[in-house]
N, C-alpha and C positions, 0 to 999 in steps of 0.2 A: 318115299319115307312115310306117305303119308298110314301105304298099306301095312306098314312095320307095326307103327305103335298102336293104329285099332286094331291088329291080332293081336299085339301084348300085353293090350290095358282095357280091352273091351270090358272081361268081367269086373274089374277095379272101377271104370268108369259108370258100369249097371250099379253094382252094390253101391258106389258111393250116391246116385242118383235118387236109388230107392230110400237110401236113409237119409237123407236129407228132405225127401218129400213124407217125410210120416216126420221129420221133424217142423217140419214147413206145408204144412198141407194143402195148404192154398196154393201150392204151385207141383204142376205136373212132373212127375219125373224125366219126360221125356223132354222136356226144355230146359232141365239141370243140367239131363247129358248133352245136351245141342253145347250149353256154355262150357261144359269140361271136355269137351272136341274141341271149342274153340280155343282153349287156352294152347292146347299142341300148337293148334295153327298159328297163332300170337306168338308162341316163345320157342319155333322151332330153332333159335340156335343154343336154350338151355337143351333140348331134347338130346341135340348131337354131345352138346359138353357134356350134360352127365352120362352119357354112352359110354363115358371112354371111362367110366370108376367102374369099382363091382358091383354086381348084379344089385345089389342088397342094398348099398348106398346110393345108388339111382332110384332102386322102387324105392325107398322110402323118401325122396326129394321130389319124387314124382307124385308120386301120395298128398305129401305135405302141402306141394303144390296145386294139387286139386281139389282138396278140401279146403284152402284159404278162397280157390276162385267159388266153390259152390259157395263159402260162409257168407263172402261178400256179396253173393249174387241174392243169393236168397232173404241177406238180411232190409237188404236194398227195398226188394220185393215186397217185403215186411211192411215196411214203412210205408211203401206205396200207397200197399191195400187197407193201410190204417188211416190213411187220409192224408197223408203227408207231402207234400213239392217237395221233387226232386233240390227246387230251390233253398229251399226251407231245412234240408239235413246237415245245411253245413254247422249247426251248432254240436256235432257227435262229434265234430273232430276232437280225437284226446286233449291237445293242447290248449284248446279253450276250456274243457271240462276241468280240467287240474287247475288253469288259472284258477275258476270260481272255488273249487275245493274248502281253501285254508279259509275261504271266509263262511262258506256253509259250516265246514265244522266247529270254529268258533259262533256263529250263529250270529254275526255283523253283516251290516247289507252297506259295506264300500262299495264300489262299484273296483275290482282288482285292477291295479295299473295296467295288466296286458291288455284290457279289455275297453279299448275308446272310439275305435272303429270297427266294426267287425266286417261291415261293408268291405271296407281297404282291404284287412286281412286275408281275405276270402277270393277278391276281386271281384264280387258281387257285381254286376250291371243293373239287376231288376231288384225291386224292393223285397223284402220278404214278407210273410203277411202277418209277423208278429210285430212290425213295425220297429223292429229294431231294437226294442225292447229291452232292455238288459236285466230289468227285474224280474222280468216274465222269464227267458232263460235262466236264470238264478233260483228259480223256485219251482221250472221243470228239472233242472237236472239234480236241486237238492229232492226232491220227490222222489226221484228214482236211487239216488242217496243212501234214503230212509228204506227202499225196499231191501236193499245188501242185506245178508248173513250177519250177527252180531260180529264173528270174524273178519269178516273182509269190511266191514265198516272200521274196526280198529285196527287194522295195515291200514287203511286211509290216514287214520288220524294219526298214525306214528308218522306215515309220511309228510302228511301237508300239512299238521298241527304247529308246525316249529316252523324257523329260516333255516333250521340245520340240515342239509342237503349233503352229508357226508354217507355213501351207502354203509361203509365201516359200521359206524353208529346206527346207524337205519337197523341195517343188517343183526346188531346186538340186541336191538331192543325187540326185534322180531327172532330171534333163537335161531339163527341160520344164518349164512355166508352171505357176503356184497352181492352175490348171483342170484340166490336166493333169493333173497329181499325186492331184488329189480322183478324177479320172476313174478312174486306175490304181489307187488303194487300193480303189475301191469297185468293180471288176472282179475284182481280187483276192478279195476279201471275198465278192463274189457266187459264185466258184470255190470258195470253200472251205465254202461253204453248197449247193452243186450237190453237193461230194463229200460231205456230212454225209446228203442226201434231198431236201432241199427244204426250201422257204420256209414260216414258220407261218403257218395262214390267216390273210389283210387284209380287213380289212373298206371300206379305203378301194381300191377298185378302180383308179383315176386313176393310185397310186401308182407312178411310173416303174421299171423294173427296166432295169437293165443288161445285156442279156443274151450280149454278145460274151465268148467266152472266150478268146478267140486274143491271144496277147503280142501289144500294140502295137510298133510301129517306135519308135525312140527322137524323140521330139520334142524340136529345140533353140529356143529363146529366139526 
């Protein structure tokens, strides 16, 4: 098998390597492609299941699949070479970033109810070296916040401005469909985790990443 997929993804797996190293320069192309080899290796029983759809809907799951593993490999890297502990990246997880949200963009410094242990959350062993800090995380990732697009700062606030968590209404006040809407908060969200370094390691590789950062066109109904 293994000789199957490097004849049929070699140039997919170069081209993605190359562009991703002029996107990420600090790391070599040729350790992009070592990780998007290894993802074949890791998930050869996706490789057989999507064999059996057509041609078109394979490559492009295979695709998608490869650029989430370079996105995450490299943003990792990112972070590394900016001075970052591995230890120390679990504050990019989205769901603590959205906790703090609704209080950044009212501009309140509660400490959000999800947010009491993050040691526990995380399963933390070693300390981190912002000492646990929650004001400090609250004013790194409103920082990165404030870098957003005027756009994608106002999908935040439609979002996590309110308790109303109905996408319907979400959806309306942003001019486009429940789909939409979730599409645009979690675009957003990926932008403001791009400006914080990156994503904290996944162990589920599968896991789809959004990686377009460019305002959508307004979608109507």
């Amino acid at each position: 098998m293994a000789q199957e997929y490097i004849k049929e993804y070699d140039a997919l797996v170069a081209s993605l390597a190359v562009e991703y190293h002029r996107r990420y320069p600090m790391l070599e192309a040729l350790d992009i492609q070592q990780i998007l080899w290894l993802w074949f290796l890791t998930h050869s029983r996706k490789y057989v299941e999507w064999s059996k759809l057509d041609q078109k809907d394979k490559d492009k799951l295979i695709a998608k699949s490869l650029r989430n593993a370079a996105l995450k490999f490299c943003e990792k890297e990112k972070a590394k070479s900016a001075g970052y502990e591995l230890i120390d990246v679990y504050y990019y997880d989205s769901t603590v970033i959205e906790a703090f949200l609704p209080s950044i963009i009212s501009e309140t410094y509660e400490m959000p109810t999800k947010i009491k242990d993050l040691n526990f959350k995380f399963n933390k062993t070693e300390p981190s070296n912002d000492g646990n800090n929650w004001l400090v995380l609250r004013s790194d990732i409103a920082a990165a916040y404030y870098k957003l697009s005027e756009a994608k700062q106002n999908i935040l606030r439609i979002r996590f401005s309110t308790e109303n968590n109905e996408w319907a209404l979400i959806a309306k006040d942003l001019n486009t469909t429940p789909d939409g809407a979730r599409m645009k908060v979690q675009r957003a969200v990926n932008s403001l985790i791009r400006n914080l370094g990156g994503w904290r390691p996944f162990t589920d590789e599968d896991t789809p990443v959004v990686e377009e950062d460019e305002d959508e066109p307004t979608e109507t109904h």
